[in-house]
Backbone bond lengths (Angstrom), bond angles and torsions (degrees), N, CA, C in turn:
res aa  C-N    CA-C-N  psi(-1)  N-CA   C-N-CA  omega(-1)  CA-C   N-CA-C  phi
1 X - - - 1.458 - - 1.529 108.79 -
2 X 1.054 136.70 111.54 1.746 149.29 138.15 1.346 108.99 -21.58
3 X 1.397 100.51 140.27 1.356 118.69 -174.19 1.414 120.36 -62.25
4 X 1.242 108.64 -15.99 1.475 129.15 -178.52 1.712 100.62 -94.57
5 X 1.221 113.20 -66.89 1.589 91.51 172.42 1.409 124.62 -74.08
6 X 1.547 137.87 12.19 1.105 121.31 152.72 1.341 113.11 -73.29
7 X 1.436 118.47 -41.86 1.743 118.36 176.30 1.141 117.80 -49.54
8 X 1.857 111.10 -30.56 1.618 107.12 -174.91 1.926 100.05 -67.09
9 X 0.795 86.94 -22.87 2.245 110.44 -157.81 2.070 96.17 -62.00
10 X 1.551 80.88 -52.90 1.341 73.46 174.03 1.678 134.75 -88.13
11 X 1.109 101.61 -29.40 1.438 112.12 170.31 1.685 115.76 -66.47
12 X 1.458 104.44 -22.06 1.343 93.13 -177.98 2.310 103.81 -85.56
13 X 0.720 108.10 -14.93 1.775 124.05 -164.56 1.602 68.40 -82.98
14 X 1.646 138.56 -94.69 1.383 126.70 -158.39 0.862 126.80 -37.85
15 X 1.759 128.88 -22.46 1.531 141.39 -165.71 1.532 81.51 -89.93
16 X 1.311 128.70 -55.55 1.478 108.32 -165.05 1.636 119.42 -78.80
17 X 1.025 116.51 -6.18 1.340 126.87 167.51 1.576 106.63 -54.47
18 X 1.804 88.23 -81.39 1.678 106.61 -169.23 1.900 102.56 -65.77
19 X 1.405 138.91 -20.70 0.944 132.81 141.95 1.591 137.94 -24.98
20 X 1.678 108.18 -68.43 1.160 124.84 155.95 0.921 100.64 -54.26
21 X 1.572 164.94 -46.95 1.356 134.86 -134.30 1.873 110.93 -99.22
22 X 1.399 95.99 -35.83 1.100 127.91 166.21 1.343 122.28 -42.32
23 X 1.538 115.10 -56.36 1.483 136.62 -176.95 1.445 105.14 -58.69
24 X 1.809 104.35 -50.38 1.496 126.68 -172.26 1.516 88.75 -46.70
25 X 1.397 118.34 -88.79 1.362 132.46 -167.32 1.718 118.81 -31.39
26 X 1.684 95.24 -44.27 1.891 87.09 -179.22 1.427 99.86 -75.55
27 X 1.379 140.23 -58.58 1.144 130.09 165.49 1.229 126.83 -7.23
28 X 1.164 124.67 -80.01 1.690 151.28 -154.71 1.162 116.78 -93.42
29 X 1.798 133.72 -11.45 1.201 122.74 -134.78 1.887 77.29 -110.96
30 X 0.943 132.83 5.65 1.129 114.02 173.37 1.614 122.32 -80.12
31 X 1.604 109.02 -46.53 1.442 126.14 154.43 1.490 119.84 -52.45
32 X 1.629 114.46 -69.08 1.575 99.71 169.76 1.520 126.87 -36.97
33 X 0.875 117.38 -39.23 1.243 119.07 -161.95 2.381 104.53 -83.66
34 X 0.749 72.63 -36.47 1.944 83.67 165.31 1.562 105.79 -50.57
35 X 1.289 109.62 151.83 1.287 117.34 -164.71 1.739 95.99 -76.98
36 X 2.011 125.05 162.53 1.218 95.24 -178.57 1.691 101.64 -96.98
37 X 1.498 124.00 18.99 1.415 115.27 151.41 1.475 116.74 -63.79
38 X 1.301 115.95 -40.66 1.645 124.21 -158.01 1.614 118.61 -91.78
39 X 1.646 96.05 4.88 1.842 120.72 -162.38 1.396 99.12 -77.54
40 X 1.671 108.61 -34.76 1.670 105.63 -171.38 1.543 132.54 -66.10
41 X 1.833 95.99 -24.16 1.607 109.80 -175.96 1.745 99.04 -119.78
42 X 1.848 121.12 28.42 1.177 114.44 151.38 1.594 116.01 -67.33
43 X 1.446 136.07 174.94 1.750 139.53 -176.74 1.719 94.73 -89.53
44 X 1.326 125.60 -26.70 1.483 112.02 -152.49 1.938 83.80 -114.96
45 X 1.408 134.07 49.11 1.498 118.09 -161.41 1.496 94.85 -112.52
46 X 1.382 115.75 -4.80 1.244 118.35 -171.32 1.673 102.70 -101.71
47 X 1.430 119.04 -22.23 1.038 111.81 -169.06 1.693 110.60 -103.59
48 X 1.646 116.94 4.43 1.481 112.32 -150.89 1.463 89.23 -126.96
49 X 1.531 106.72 -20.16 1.605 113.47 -161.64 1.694 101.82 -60.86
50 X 1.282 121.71 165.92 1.419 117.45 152.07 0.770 130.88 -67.48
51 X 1.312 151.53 24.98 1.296 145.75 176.46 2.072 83.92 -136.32
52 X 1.405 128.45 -18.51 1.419 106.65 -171.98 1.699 105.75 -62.79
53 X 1.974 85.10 -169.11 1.878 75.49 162.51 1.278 112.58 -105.52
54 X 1.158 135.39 9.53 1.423 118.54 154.20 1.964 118.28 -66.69
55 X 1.294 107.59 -54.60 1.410 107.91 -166.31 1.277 106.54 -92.40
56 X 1.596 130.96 -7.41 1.513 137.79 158.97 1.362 99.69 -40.61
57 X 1.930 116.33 -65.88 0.732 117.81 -160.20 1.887 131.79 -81.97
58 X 1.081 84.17 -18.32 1.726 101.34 172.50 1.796 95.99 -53.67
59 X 1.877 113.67 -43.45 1.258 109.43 -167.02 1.299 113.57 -63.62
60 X 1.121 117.42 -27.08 1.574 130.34 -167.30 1.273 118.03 -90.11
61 X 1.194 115.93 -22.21 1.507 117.83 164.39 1.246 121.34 -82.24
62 X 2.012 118.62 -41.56 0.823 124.36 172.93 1.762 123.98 -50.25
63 X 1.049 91.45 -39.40 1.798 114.55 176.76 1.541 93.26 -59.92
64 X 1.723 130.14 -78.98 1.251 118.22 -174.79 1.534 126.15 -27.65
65 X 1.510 90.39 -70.02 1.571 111.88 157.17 1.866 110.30 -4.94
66 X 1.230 126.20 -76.48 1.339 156.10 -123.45 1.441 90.85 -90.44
67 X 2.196 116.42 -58.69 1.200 141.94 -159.30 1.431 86.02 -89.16
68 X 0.873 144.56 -22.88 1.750 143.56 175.50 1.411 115.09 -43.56
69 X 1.588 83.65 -78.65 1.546 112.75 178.19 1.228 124.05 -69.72
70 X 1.091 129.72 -34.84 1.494 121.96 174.96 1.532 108.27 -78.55
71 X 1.724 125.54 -53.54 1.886 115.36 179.18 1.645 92.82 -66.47
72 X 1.398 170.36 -69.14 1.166 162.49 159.82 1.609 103.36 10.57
73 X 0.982 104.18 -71.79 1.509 119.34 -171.31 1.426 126.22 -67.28
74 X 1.038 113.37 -54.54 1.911 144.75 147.15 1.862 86.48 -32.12
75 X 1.031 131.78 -63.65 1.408 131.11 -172.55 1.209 113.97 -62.30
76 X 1.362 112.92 -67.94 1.372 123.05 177.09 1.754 115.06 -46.14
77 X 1.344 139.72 -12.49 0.913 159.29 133.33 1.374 122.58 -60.42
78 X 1.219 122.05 -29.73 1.144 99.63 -177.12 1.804 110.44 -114.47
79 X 1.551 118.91 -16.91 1.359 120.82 179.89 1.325 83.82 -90.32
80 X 1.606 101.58 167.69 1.580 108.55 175.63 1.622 98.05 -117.42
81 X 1.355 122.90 -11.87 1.472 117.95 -174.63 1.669 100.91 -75.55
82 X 1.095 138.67 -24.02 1.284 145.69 173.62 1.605 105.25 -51.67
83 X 1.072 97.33 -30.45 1.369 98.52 179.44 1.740 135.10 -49.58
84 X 1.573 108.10 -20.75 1.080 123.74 -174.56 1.640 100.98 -101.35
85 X 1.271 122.32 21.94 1.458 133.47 157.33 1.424 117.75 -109.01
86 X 1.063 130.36 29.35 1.073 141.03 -171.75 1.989 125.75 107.95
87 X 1.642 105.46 158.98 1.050 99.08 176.19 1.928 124.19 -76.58
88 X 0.980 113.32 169.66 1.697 126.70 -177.71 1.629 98.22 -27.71
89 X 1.364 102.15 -83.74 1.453 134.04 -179.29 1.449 129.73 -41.12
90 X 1.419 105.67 -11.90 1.365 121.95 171.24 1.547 105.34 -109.74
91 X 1.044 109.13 -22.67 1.867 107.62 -179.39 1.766 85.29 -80.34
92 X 1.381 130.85 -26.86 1.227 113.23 -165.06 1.430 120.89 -90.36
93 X 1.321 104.75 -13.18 1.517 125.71 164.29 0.886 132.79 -50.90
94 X 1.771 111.74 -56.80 1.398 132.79 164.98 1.230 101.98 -70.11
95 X 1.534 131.70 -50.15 1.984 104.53 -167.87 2.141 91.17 -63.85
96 X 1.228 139.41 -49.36 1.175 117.78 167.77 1.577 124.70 -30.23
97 X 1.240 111.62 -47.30 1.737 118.68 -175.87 1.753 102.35 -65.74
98 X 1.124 93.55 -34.71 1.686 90.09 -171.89 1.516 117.51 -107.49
99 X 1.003 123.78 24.67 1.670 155.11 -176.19 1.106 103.31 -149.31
100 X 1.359 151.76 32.92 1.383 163.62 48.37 1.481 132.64 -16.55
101 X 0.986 98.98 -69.15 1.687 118.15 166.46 1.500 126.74 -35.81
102 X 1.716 98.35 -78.35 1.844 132.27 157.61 1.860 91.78 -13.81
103 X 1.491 98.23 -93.70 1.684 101.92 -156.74 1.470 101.07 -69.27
104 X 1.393 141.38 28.15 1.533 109.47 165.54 1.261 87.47 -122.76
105 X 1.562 134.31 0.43 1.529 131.95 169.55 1.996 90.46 -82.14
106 X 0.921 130.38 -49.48 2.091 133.51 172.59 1.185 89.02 -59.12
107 X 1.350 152.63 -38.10 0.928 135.67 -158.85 1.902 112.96 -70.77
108 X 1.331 111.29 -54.39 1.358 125.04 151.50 1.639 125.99 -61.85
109 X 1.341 112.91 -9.17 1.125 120.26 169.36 1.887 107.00 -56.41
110 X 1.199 80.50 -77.68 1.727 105.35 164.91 1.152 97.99 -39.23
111 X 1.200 165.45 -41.62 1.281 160.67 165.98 1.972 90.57 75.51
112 X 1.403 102.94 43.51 1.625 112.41 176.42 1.527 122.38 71.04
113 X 1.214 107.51 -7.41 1.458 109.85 -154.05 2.414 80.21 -106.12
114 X 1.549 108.20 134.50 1.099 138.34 147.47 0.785 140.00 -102.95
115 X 1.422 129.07 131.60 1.434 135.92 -174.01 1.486 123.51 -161.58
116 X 1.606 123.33 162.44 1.245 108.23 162.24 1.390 131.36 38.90
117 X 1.605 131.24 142.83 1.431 117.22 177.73 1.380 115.30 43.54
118 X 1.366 101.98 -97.83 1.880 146.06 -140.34 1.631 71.07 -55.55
119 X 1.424 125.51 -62.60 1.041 123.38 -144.11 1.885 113.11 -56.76
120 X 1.445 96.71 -20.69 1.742 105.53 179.91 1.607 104.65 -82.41
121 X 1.389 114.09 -22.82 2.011 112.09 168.85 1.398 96.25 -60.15
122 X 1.324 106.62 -52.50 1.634 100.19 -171.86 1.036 141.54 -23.00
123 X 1.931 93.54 -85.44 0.963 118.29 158.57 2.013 134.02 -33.74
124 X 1.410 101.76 -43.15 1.408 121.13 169.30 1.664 100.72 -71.54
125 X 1.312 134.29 -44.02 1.432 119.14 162.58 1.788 102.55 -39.15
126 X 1.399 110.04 -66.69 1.410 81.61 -145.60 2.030 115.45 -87.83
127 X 1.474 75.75 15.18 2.036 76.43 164.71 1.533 102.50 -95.21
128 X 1.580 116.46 -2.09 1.486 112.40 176.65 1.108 113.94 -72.05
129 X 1.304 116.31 -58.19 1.597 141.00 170.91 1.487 121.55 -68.40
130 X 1.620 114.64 -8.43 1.223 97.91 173.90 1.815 99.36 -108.26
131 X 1.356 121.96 -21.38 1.504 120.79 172.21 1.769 97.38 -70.39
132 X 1.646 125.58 -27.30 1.856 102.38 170.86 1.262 111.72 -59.22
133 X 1.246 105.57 -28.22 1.627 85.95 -168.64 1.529 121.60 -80.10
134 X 1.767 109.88 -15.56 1.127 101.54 -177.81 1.803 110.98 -84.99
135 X 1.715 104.23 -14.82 1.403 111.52 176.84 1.429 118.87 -56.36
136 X 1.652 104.93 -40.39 1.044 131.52 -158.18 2.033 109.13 -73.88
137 X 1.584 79.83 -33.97 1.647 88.86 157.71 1.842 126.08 -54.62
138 X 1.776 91.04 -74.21 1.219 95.12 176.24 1.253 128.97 -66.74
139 X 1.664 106.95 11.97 1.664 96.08 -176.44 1.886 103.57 -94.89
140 X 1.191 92.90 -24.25 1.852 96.47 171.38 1.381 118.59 -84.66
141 X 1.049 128.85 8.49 1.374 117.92 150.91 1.273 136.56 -110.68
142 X 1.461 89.28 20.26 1.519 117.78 156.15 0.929 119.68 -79.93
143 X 1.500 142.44 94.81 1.747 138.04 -177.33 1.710 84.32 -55.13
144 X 1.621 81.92 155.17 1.759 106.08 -171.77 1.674 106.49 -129.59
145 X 1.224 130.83 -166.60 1.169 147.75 150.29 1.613 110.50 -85.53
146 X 1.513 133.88 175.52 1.671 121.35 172.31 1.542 88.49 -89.02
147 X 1.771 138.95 -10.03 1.435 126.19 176.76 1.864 89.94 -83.67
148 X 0.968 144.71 -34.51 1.612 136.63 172.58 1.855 99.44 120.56
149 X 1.421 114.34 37.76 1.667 113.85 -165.12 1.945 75.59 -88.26
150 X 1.138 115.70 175.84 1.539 119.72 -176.84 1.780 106.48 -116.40
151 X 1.617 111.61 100.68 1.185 97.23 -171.76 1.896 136.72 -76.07
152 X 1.060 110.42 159.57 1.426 105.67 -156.96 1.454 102.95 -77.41
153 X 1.375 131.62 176.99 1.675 142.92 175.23 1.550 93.18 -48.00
154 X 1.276 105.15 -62.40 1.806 94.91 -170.13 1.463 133.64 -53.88
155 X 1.776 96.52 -37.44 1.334 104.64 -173.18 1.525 111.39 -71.73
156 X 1.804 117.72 -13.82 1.606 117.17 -172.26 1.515 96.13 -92.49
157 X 1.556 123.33 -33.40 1.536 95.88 166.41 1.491 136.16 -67.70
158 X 0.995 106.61 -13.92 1.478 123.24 152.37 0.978 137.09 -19.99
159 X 1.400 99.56 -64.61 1.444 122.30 173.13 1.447 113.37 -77.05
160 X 1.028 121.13 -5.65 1.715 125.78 176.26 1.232 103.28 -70.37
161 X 1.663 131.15 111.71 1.552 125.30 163.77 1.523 112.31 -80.21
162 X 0.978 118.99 -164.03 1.554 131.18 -159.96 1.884 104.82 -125.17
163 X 1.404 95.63 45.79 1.624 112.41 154.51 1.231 121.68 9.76
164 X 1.676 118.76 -72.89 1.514 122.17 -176.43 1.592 111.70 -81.36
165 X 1.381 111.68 -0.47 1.570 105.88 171.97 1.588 95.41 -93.73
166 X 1.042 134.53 -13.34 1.170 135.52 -159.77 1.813 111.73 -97.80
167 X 1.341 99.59 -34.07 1.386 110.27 175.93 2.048 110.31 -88.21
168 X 1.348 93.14 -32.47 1.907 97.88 164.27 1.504 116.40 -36.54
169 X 1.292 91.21 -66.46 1.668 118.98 -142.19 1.636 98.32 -81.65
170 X 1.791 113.27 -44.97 1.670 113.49 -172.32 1.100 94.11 -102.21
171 X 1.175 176.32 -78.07 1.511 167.86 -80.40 1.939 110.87 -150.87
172 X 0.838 108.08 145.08 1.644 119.73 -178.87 1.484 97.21 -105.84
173 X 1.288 107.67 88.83 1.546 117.54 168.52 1.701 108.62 -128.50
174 X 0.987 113.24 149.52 1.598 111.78 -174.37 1.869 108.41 -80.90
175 X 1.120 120.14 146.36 0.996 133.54 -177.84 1.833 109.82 -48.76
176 X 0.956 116.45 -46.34 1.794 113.34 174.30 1.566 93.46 -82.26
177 X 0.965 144.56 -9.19 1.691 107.46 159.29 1.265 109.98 -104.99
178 X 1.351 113.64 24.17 1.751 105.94 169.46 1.347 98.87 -108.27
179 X 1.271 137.07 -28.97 1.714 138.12 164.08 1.536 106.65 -59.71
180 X 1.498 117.93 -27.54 1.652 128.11 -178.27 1.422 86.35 -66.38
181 X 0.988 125.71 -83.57 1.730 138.80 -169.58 1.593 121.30 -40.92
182 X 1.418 101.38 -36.66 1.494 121.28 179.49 1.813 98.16 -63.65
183 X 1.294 107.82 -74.15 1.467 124.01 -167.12 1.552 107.82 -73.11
184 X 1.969 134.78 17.89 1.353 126.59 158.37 1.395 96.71 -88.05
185 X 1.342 112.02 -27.05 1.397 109.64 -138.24 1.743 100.54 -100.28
186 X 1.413 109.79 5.65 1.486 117.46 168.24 0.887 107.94 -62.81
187 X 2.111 119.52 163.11 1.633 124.84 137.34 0.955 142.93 -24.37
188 X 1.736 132.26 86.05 1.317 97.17 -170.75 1.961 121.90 -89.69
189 X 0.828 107.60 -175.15 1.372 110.29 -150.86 1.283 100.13 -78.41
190 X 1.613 143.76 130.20 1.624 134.92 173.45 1.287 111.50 -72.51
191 X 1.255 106.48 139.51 1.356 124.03 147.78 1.260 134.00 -25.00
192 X 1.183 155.82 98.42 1.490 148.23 171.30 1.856 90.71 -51.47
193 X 1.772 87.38 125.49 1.464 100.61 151.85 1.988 101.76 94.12
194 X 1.625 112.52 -29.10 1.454 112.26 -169.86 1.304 105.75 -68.45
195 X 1.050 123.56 137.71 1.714 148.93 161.70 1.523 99.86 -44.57
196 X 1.223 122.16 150.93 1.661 146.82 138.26 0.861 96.22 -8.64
197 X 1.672 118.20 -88.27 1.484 136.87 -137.94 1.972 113.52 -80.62
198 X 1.576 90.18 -31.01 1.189 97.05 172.88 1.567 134.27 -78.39
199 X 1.927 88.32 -24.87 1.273 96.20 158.90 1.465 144.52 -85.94
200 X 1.373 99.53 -7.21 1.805 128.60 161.56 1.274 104.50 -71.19
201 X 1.322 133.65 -36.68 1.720 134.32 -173.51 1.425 96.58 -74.40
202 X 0.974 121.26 -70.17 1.881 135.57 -176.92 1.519 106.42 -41.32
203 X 1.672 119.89 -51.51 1.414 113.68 -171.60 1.730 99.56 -79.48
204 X 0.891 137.59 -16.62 1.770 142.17 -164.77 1.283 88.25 -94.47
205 X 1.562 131.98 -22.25 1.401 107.40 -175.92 2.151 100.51 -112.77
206 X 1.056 108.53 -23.23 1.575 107.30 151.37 1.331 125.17 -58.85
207 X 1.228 125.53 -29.55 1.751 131.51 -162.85 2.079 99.64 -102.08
208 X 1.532 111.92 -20.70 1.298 107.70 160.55 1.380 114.14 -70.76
209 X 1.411 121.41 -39.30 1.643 136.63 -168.12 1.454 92.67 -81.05
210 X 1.713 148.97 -36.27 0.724 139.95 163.07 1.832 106.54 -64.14
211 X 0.981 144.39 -56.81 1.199 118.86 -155.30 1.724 106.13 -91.78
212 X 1.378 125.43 2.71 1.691 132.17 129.13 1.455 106.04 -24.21
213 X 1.600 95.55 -76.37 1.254 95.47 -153.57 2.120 122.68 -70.78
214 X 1.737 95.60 -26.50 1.435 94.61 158.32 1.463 118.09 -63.02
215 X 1.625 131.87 -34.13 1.604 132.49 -176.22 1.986 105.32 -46.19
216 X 1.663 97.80 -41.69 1.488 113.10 -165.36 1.282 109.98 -78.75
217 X 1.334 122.72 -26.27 1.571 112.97 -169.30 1.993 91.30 -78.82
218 X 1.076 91.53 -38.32 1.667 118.48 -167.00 1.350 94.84 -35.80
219 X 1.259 107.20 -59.13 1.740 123.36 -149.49 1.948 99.23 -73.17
220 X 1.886 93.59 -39.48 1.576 89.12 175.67 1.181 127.51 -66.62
221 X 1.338 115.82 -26.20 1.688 126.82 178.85 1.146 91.87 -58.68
222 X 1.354 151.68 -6.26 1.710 133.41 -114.99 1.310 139.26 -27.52
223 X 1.387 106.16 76.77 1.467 124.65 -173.50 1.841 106.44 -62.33
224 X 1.116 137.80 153.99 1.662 127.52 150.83 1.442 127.21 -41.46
225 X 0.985 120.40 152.58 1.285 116.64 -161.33 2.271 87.00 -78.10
226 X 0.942 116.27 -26.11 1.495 110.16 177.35 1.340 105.03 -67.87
227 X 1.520 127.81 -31.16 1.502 117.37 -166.59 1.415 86.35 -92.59
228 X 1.332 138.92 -47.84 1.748 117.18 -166.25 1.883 99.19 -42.68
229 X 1.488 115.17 -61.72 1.395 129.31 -156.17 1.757 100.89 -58.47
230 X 1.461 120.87 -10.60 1.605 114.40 -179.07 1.360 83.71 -103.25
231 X 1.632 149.95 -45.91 0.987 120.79 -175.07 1.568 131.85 -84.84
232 X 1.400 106.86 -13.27 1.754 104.21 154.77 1.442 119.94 -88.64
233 X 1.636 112.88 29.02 1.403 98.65 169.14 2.138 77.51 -121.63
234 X 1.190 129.73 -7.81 1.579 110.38 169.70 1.311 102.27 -100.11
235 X 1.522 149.77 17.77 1.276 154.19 130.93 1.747 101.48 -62.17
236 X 1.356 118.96 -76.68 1.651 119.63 -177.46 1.441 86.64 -25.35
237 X 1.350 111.84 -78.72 1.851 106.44 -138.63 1.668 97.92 -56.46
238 X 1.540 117.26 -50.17 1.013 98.97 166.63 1.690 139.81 -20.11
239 X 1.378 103.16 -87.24 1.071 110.68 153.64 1.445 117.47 -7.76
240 X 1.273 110.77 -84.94 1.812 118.37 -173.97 1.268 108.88 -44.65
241 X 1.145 115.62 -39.35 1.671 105.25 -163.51 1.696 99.03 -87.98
242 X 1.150 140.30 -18.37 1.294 138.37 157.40 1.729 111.68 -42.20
243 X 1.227 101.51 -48.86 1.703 120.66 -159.81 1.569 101.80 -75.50
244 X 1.828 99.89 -44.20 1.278 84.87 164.85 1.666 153.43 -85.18
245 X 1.455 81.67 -24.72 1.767 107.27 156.16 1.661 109.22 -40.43
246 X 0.962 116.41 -64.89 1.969 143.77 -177.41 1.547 95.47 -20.17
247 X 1.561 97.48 -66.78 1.600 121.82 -151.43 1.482 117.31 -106.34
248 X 1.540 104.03 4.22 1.295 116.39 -171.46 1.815 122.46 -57.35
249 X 1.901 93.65 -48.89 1.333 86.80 174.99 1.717 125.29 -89.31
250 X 1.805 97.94 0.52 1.501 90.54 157.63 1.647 137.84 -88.33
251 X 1.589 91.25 -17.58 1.682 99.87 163.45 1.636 118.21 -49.21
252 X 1.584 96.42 -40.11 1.779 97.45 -160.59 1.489 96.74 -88.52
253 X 1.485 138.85 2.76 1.225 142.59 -177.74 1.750 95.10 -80.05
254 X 1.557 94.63 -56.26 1.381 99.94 -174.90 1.382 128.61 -48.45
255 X 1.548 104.32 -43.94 1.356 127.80 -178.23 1.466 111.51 -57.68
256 X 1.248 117.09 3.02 1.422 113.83 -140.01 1.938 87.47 -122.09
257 X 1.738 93.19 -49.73 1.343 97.56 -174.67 1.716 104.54 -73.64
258 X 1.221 116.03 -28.45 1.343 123.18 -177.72 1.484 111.45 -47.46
259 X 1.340 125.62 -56.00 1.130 121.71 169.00 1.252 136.81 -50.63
260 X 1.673 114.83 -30.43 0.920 131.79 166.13 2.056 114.30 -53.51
261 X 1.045 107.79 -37.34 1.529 120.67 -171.30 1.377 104.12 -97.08
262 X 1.447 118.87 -27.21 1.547 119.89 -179.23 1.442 118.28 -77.38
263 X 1.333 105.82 -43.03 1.677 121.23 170.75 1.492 119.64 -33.20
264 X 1.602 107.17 -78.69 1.142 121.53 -161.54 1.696 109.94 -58.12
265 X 1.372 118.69 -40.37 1.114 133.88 165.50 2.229 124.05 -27.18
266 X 1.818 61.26 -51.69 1.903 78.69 -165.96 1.411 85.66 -90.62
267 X 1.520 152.19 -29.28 1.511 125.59 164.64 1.630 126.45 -70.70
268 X 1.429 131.44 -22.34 0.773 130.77 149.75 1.384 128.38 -40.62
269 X 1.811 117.09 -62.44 1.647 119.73 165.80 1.478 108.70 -51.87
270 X 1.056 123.64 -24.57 1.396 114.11 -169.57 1.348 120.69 -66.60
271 X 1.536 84.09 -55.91 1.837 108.69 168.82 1.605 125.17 -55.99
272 X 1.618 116.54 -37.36 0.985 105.97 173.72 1.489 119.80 -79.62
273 X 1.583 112.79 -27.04 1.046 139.98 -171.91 1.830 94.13 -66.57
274 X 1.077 124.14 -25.12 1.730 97.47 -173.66 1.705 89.21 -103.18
275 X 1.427 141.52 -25.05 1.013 152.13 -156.09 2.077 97.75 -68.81
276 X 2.068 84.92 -50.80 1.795 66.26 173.58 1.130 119.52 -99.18
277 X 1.115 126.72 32.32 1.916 131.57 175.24 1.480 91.90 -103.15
278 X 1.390 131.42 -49.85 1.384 122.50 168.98 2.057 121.90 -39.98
279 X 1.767 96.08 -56.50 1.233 111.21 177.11 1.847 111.43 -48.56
280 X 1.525 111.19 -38.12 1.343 118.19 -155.05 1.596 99.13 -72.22
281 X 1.351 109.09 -35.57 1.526 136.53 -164.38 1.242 96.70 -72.60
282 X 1.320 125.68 -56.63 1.186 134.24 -147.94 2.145 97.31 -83.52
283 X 0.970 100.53 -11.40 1.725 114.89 175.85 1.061 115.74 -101.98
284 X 1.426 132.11 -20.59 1.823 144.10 143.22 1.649 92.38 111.10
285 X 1.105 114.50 60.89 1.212 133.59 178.26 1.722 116.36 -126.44
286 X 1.933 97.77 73.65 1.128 108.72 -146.38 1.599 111.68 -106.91
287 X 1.473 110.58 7.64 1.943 151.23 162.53 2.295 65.34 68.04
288 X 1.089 117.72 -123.05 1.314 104.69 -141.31 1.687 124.50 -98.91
289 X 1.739 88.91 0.79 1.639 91.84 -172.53 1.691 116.44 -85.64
């Protein structure tokens, strides 16, 4: 897939998200929003309720939705012949698109109202979906392979070229602003005592003030405005791959515990989640068949 049709790939999965969600809301928002004493003698209560066939069915898709994406994915991980259906990272997109999707279609299922049981799937939905997103963080600042294998400390210095031979040899910059450029774009030294997160805020707002200050030396050398824009995009990567080197083996620490907290979450919904589709069944609550 081209860089251009993965962007279409993804932009089109967000349009249908925030699409659907949207639709949900103009639709529905007249009933949701009614008190749930006053829900019984609304005109649309038969069709929005959970048990109607409008919001029966939102549940039932949403549920597919949910069981899609996660055994899909779970597979695609674990056979290797799947492999010739696409790469890692795109199977992981879609179980995101559709583990997105799933619980804000349950979400209207519920027609808002929690309770009982169901109410602990719920709830476990949305520590599912709210720990992806933080996974989903730490899983990209994991340098990868373009198949999505997770590369090791060695293989990301690797990829580090040799910057000041690069700015020598192609660009007419004077020798003290290539040691200027060399020495922003170092490690800087941690803090005793600073947090992760705090130290990700601090370097994201140093590494903007650093690439200021490379635009300015840039402009004095007076490079073309085409050569500044190729060499603050081999400063960026620079940059990045420092940041990620830094944090590399604490990303994969994280990644590690993440699963640990993501798991249990998503077997719990699962479990309750087939327990009351059994229960619903078992009461002849069969939405249209």
């Amino acid at each position: 897939m081209s860089q251009l049709a993965h962007r279409i790939y993804i932009y089109s999965l967000v349009a249908i998200v925030l699409l659907a969600t949207i639709y949900l809301l103009y639709r529905g928002i007249p009933y949701y929003s009614t008190s749930i004493e006053e829900r019984f003698y609304h005109p649309d209560h038969d069709l929005f309720k959970a048990s109607g066939i409008f919001g029966h069915g939102l549940g039932i898709i949403g549920t597919l939705l949910i069981l899609i994406g996660v055994f899909s994915y779970i597979a695609r991980k674990r056979y290797n012949f799947l492999s010739r259906f696409g790469r890692l990272k795109y199977w992981l997109e879609f179980h995101i698109f559709l583990c997105s999707l799933g619980p804000i279609l349950i979400l209207f299922h519920t027609t808002f109202k929690f309770g009982g049981i169901v109410s602990i799937s719920f709830w476990s939905m949305v520590a599912v979906v709210a720990s992806g997103i933080i996974g989903r963080f730490i899983y990209i600042q994991i340098p990868r392979t373009i198949e999505g294998r997770e590369l090791s400390l060695g293989e990301v210095k690797q990829l580090k070229g040799d910057v000041g031979e690069v700015l020598r040899t192609s660009y007419s910059i004077d020798e003290k602003s290539i040691h200027t450029i060399l020495d922003s774009t170092k490690e800087q030294e941690k803090k005793a005592g600073e947090s992760l997160l705090g130290r990700m805020v601090r370097k994201h707002f140093y590494d903007n003030e650093t690439l200021r200050k490379v635009k300015r030396i840039l402009r004095k050398n007076r490079l073309s405005r085409s050569d500044v824009r190729k060499v603050m995009q081999l400063i960026d990567n620079e940059i990045s791959l420092n940041n990620r080197i830094e944090r590399l083996q604490t990303m994969q620490q994280l990644f590690k515990y993440w699963h640990v907290a993501h798991l249990p979450f998503a077997v719990i919904m699962l479990i309750i989640m087939v327990i009351h589709v059994l229960v619903t069944v078992t009461f002849g609550a069969t939405w249209i068949f």
